[in-house]
C-alpha positions in Angstrom: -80.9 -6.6 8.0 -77.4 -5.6 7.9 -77.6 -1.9 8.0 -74.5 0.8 8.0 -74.5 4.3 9.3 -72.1 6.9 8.0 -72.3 9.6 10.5 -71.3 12.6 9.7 -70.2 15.6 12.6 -69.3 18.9 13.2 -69.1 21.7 15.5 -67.7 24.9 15.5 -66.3 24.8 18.6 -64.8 21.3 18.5 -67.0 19.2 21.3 -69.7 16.5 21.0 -72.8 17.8 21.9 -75.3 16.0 23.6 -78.0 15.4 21.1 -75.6 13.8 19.7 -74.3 10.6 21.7 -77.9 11.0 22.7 -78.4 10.4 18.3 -75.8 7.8 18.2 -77.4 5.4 21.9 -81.0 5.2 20.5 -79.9 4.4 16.9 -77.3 2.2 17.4 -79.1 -1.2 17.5 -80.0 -0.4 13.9 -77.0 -1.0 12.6 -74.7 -3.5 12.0 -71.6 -1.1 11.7 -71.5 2.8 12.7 -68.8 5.2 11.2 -68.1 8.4 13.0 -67.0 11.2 10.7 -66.0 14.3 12.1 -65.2 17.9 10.1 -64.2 19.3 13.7 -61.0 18.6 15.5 -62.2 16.3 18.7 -60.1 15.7 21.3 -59.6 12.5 23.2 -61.8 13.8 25.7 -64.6 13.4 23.0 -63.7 10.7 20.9 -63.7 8.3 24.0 -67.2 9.7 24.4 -68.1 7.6 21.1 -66.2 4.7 22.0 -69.8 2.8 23.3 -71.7 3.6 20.1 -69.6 3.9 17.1 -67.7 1.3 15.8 -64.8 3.4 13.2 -63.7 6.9 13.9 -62.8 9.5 11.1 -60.9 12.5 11.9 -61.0 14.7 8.6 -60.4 18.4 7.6 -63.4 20.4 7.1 -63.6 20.3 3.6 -66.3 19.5 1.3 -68.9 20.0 3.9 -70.9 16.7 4.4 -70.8 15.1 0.9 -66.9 14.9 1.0 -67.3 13.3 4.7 -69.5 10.5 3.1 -67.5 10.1 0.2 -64.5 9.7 2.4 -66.6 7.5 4.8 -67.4 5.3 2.1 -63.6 5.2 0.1 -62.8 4.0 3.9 -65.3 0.9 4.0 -64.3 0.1 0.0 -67.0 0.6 -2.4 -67.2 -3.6 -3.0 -67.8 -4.4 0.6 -70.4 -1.3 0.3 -72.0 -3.8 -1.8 -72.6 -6.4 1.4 -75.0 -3.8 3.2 -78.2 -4.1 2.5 -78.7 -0.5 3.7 -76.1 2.4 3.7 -77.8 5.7 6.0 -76.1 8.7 5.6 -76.9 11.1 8.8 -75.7 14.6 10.0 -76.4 15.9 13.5 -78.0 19.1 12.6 -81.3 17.8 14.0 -82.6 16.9 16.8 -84.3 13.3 17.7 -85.1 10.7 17.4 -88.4 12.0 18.5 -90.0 8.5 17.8 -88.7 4.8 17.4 -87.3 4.3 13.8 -87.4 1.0 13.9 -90.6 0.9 12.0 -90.1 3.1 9.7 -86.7 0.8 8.5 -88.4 -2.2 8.3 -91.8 -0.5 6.3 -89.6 0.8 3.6 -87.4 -2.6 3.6 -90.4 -4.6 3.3 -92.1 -2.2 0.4 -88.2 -2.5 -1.2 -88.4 1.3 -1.4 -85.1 2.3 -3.5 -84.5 5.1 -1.5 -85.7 7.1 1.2 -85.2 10.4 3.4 -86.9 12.1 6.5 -88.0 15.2 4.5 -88.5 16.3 0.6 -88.4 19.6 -0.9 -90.9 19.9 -4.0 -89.3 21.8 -7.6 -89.1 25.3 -6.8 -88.1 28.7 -8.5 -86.0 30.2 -6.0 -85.3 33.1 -8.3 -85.4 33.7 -12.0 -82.0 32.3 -12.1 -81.9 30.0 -9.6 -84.4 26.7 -9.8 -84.5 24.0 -7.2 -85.2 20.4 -8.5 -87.2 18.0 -6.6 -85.1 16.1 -3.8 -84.6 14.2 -0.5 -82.9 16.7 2.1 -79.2 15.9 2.7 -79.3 15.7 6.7 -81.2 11.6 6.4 -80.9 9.4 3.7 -80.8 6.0 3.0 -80.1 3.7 0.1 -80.9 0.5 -0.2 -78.2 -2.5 -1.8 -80.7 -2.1 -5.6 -79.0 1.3 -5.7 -75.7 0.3 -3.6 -75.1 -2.1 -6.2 -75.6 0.2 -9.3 -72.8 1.8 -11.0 -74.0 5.1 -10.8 -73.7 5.1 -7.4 -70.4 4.3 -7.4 -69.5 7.3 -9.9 -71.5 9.6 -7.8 -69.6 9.3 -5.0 -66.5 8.9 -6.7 -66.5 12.0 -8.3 -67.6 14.5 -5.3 -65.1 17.2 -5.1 -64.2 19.3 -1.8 -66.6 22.9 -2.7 -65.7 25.6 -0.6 -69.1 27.2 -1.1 -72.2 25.5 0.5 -74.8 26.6 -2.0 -72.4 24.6 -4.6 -72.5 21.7 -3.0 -76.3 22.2 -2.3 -76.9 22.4 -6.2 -74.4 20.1 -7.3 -74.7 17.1 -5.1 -77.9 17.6 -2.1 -80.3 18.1 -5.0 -78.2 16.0 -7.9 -78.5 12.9 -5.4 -81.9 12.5 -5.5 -82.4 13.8 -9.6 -79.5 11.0 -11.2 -81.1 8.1 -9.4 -84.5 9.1 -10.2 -83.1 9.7 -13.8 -81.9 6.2 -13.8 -85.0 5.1 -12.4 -85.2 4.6 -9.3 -87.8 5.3 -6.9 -88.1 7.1 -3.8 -90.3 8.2 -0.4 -89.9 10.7 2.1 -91.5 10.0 6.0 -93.1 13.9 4.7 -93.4 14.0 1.6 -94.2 18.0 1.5 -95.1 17.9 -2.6 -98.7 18.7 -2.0 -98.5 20.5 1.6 -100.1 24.2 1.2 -97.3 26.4 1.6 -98.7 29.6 0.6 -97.6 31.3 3.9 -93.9 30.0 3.5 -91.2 32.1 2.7 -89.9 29.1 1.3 -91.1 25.7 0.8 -88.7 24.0 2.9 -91.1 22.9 5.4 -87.8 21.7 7.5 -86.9 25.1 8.4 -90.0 27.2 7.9 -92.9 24.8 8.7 -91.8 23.4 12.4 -94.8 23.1 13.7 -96.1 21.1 10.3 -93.0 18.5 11.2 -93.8 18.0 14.6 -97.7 17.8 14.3 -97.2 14.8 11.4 -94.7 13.3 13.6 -91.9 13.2 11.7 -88.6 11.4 14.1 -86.3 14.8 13.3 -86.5 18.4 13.5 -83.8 20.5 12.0 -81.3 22.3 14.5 -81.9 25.6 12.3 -85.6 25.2 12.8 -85.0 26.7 16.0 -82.6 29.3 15.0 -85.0 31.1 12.1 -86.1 34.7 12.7 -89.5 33.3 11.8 -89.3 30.4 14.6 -88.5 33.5 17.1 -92.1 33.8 18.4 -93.1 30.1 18.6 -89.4 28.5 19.5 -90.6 28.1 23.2 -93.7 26.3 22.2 -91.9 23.6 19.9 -90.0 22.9 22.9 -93.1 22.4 25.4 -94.5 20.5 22.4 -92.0 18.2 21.8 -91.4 18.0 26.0 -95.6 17.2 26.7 -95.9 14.6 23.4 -92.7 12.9 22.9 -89.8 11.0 25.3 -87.4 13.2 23.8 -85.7 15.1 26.4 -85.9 19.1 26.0 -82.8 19.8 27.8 -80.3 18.3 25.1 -82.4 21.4 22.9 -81.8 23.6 25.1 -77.9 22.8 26.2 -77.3 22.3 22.7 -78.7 25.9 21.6 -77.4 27.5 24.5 -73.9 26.5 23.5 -73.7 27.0 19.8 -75.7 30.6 20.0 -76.4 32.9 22.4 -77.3 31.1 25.9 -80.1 34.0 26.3 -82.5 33.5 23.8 -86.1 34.6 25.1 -87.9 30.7 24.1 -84.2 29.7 25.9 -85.1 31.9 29.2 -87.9 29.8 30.9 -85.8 26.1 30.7 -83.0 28.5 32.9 -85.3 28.7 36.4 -83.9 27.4 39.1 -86.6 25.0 40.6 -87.3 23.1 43.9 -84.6 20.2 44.3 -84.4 18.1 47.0 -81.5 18.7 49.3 -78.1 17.0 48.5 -74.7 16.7 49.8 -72.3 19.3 48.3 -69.1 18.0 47.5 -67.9 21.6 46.3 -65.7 23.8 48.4 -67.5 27.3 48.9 -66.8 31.1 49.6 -68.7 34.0 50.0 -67.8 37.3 49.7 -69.7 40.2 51.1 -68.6 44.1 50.3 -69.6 46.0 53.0 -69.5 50.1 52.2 -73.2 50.6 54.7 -72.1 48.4 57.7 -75.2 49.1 59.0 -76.9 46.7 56.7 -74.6 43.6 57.8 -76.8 42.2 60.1 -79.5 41.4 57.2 -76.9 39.5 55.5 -75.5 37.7 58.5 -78.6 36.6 59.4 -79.5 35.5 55.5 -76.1 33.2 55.7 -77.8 31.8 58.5 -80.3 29.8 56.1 -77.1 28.0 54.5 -77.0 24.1 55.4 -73.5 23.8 54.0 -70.0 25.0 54.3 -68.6 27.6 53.4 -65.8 30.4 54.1 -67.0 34.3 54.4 -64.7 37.5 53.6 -65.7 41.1 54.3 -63.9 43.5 52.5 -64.3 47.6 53.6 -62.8 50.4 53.4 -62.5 52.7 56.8 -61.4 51.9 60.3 -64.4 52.9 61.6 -66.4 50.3 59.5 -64.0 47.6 60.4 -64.8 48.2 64.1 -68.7 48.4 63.6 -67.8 45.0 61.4 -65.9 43.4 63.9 -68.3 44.1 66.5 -71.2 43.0 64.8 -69.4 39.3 64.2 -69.0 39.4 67.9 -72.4 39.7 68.4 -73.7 37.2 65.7 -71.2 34.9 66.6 -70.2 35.0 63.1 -66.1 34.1 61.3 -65.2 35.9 58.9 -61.9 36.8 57.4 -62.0 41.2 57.1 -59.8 42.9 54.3 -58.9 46.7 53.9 -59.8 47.9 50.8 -59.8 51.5 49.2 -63.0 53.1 48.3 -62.4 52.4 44.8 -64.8 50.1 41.9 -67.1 49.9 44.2 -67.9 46.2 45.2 -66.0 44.8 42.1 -62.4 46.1 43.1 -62.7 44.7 46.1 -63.7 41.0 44.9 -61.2 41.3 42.2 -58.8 41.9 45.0 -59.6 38.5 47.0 -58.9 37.1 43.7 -56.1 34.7 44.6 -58.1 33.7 47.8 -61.1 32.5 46.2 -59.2 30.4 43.5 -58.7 28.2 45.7 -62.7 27.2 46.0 -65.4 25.8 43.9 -67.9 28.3 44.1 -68.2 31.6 45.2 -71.1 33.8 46.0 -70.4 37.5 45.6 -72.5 40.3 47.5 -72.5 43.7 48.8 -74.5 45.9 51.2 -76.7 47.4 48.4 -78.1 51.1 48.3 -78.6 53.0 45.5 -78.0 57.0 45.9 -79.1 57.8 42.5 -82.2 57.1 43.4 -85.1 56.7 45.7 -84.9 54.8 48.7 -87.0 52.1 47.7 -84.8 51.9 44.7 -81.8 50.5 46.7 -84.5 48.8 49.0 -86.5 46.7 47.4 -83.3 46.0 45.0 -81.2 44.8 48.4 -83.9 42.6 49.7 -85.1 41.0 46.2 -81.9 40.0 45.7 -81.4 38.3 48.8 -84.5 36.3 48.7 -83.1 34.7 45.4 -80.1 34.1 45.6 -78.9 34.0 49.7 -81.9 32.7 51.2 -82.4 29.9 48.7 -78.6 29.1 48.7 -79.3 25.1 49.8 -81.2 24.6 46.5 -78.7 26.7 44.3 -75.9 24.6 45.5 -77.9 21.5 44.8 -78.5 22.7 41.3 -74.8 23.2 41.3 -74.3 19.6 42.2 -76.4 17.8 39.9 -75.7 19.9 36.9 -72.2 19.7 36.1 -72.7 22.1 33.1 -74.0 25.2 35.5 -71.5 27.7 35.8 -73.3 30.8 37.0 -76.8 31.3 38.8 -78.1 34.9 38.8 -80.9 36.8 40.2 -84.2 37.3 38.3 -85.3 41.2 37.4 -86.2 43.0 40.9 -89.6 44.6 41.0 -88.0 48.1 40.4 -87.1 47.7 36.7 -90.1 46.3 36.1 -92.4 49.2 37.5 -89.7 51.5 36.4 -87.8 52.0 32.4 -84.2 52.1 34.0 -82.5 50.4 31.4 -82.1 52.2 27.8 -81.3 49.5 25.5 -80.2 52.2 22.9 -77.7 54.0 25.7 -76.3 50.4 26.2 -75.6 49.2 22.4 -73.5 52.4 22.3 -72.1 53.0 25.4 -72.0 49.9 27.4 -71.5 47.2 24.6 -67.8 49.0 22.9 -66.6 48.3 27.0 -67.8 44.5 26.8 -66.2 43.8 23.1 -63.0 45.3 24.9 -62.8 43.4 28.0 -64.0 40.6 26.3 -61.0 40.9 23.5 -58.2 41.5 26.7 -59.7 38.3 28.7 -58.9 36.4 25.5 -62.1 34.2 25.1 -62.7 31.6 22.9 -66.1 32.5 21.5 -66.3 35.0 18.8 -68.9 38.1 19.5 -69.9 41.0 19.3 -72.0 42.5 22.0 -73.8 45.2 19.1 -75.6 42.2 18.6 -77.7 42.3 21.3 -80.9 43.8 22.0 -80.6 44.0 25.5 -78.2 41.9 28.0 -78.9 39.0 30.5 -77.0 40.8 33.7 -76.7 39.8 37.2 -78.2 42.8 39.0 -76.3 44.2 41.7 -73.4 41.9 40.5 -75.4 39.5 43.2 -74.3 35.6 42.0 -72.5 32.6 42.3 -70.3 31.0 39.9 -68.2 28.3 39.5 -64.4 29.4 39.7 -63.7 28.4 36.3 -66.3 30.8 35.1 -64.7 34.1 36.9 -60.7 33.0 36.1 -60.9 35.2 33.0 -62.4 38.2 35.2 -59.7 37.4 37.7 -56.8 37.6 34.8 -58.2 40.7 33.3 -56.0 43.9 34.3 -58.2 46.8 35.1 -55.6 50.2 34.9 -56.9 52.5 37.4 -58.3 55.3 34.9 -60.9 52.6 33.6 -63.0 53.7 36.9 -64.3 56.8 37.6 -64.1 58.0 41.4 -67.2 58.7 43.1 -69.9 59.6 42.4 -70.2 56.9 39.7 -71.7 57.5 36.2 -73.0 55.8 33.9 -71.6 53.4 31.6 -68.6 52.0 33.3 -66.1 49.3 32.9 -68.0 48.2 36.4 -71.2 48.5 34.5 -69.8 45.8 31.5 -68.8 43.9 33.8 -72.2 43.1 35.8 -73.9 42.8 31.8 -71.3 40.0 30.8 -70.5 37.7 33.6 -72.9 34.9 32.0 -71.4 35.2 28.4 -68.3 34.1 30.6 -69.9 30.8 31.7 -71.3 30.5 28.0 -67.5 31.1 26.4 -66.8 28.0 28.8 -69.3 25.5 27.2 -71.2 26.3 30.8 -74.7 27.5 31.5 -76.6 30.2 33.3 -79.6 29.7 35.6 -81.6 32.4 37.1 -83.2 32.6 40.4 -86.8 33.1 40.7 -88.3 36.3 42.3 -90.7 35.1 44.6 -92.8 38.2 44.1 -95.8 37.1 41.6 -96.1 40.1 39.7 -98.3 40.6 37.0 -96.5 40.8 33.4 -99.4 43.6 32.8 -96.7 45.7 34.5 -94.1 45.1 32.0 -96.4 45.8 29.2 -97.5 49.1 30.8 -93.9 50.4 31.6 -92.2 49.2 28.3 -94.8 50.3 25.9 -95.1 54.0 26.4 -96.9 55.6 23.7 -96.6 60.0 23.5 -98.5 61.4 26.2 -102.4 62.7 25.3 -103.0 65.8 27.2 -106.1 67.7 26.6 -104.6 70.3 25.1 -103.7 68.1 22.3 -106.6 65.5 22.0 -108.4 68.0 19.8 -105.5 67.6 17.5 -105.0 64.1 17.3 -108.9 63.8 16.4 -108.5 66.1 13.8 -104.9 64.5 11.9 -107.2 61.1 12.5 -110.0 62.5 10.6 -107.9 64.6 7.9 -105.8 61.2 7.4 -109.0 59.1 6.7 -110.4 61.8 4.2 -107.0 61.8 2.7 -107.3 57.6 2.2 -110.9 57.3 1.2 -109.6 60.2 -1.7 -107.4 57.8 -3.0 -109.6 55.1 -3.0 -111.8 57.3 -5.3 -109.0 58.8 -7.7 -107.8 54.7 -8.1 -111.6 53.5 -8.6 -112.0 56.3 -10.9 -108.7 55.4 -12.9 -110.4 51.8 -13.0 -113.7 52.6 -14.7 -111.8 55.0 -17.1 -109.6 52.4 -19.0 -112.9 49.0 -18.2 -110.3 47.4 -15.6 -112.0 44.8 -13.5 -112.8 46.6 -9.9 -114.1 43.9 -8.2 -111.3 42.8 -6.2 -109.5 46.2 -6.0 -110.2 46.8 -2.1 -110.4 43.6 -0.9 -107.1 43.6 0.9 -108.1 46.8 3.0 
């Protein structure tokens, strides 16, 4: 069958994702012809990504949204040589898939001579008094067949779509009117679901593409809607679409997850578990490396030094401190090791950020740099600072040889971090409420004077991914904008720190940085296997029940059921008064 695709693109921040040249490789064989046409400005970089799979390239302004792409895909081929194709598909990659061959499902509507068909329908529907939905195909596949190519009210369709500025225009005036004229005229169509008769009671809406995921992938439908991930109501089940679609279909979970990661937040909670860092086998690194180690308790070197010892590859250390006496006990303590390392002065001043900062034009000159520091922590107990220091060094120093492989092999990884250490899990340290007012102004400001691409607003945020301690390593591309960014000297208090510092933004944002680079986190396992019971009992505090006060709390219980099983009178009451039906007056309770 000669078949042609009109493929419409975009992305708001100007790449090709994955999904979809992974789209365009397992579709191509389809089609006789593929026309690529993007509402995003692509660089060469991108376009020459398409070169393999598409045969025309359109570069448009985004205008019109997707309807004014297809119309101007189609004024491009010439509406008479339209007329050769036995098929024309239009397609938009805001889904993800094919999750199954479509082979078959092209050649059982050819062979039934279907006039024209989609992926998903949406039934009639009274949005609002005001606003009715007709029965249609959904806009993002949809296929007509040469019985409709070759009608004239095809043609005027197309001809007449205009560029709407408003989505919800172009959804009433041309997603729904392009299945009601051809139906009008008679023509018939099918949908892979056809969700007319699904139950869909419990839907907020009947658009089973965004608020029945689990319905599309159960009946096996070959797409599932970007947005179906993004939904508030997808929040709680997100991570088990994902395993779904990983344990039943070929599709790879990873072009999900990159492409998600990119286009919203990179630290979704369904998003967190694809982010471990897991077992690789050793590899080659090909990546220059530096390590930096602040050392304010010189006393606590020799743990470190003999951490390093565990890395298999190459790498350059600097020490940075901050008296003479340290540098001696430093210098000595090399000697002994049998340990090189290049020592820097520097003032006791932004505690182990300052310092890095400093080494700045140093490390530019490597691929990767690990960033550390003798960690204690004087606010609090000893095993605070303890248990926080030695956590973090079984993550992300001892297991360095499979980091860097990770590094290696995924040339999208731009930051690995530590998991949560024990302590702020058996203790409520962070006050999400404290950080969305103190911590998250700092972030929106340093993230404004390092000039990043990506829109945001850190108020948005519940709580933040951080790398505890400020223990990681990063590609350099990741921490250029930290090294550009001019910290004046008031920014940081002397010591004793408080609270709530530009230091303190600065360990919260360092992934956003790889995200603002179209890069990706990872985070490093804790090897401690600790119940999450222990995050449920720490993070759910209810008031505390004393003795003194259980007396009470029975006694607002009991006054508070007296008080509803009154009502429940005076309303049955009211019933029998006026003869209203009381037989299914309490059944909700």
């Amino acid at each position: 069958m000669k078949r042609l695709l009109l493929y419409v693109h975009f992305n708001k921040n100007n790449k090709v994702s994955d999904h979809v040249i992974y789209q365009l490789k397992h579709m191509r064989s389809l089609f006789e012809k593929v026309i690529f046409i993007s509402n995003s400005e692509l660089s060469e970089q991108y376009q020459q990504q398409l070169v393999d799979f598409v045969d025309e390239f359109i570069q448009r302004e985004n205008k019109g949204f997707d309807f004014a792409a297809w119309r101007d895909g189609m004024e491009q081929v010439g509406f008479d040589q339209l007329k050769m194709y036995d098929s024309v598909t239009l397609m938009n990659d805001t889904c993800f898939g094919p999750l199954y061959e479509m082979a078959p499902i092209y050649e059982k509507y050819e062979i039934q001579n279907i006039d024209f068909w989609g992926i998903t329908n949406h039934r009639a529907y009274h949005e609002s008094k005001n606003h009715y939905f007709d029965e249609h195909i959904q806009s993002y596949y949809k296929v007509f067949n040469n019985n409709v190519i070759n009608s004239q009210i095809f043609e005027d369709f197309w001809k007449n779509i205009v560029d709407y500025t408003n989505v919800q225009d172009v959804i009433d005036h041309y997603e729904i009117q392009s299945t009601k004229i051809f139906m009008d005229a008679g023509f018939k169509y099918e949908s892979v679901l056809d969700t007319r008769a699904l139950d869909a009671k419990n839907l907020l809406h009947p658009d089973f593409s965004y608020y029945a995921p689990d319905v599309i992938l159960k009946e096996k439908v070959p797409f599932i809607k970007v947005k179906a991930f993004q939904s508030i109501q997808s929040n709680g089940i997100a991570y088990y679409m994902l395993d779904y679609i990983d344990r039943n279909t070929d599709y790879p979970k990873s072009l999900v997850v990159d492409h998600l990661s990119t286009v919203g937040y990179p630290d979704l909670n369904f998003l967190l578990p694809s982010k471990m860092i897991t077992p690789l086998s050793k590899t080659v690194l090909h990546q220059t490396v530096a390590v930096h180690l602040h050392v304010y308790y010189p006393e606590l070197l020799e743990e470190f030094l003999d951490a390093f010892k565990n890395f298999s590859f190459d790498y350059d250390l600097y020490l940075t401190t901050n008296t003479d006496e340290k540098e001696e006990i430093i210098k000595e303590m090399l000697k002994c090791k049998d340990a090189k390392a290049k020592l820097v002065r520097t003032p006791n001043h932004g505690r182990d950020i300052v310092p890095f900062l400093a080494l700045k034009e140093e490390l530019k000159k490597y691929d990767i740099v690990g960033h550390f520091h003798t960690k204690r922590s004087l606010e609090a107990a000893f095993f605070a600072g303890e248990s926080w220091r030695t956590e973090l060094i079984s993550m992300l120093i001892e297991p360095a040889d499979n980091i860097m492989a990770h590094f290696e092999q995924k040339q999208k990884l731009g930051i690995v971090i530590a998991d949560i250490p024990s302590f702020f899990r058996f203790n409520k340290i962070v006050n999400a409420d404290n950080e969305n007012k103190q911590i998250a102004p700092i972030m929106n400001d340093i993230w404004k004077r390092m000039k990043m691409n990506k829109k945001v607003n850190f108020h948005d945020f519940n709580t933040f991914t951080m790398s505890y301690g400020t223990f990681f390593w990063a590609k350099i591309e990741v921490l250029e904008p930290l090294f550009n960014l001019e910290i004046m000297d008031r920014e940081i208090p002397n010591e004793p720190l408080p609270q709530n510092t530009i230091l303190h933004a600065i360990e919260r944002v360092l992934i956003y940085l790889a995200w603002d680079k179209e890069m990706d986190f990872n985070i490093s396992p804790n090897k401690l296997n600790l119940t999450p019971f222990i995050d449920s009992r720490t993070l759910n505090q209810r008031f505390y029940i004393s003795p003194e006060n259980s007396d009470d709390i029975r006694l607002r219980y009991v006054l508070a059921l007296s008080i509803k099983k009154l009502k429940r009178l005076i309303v049955y009451r009211f019933y029998k008064l006026f003869k209203l039906d009381t037989t299914k007056l309490f059944l909700k309770e």
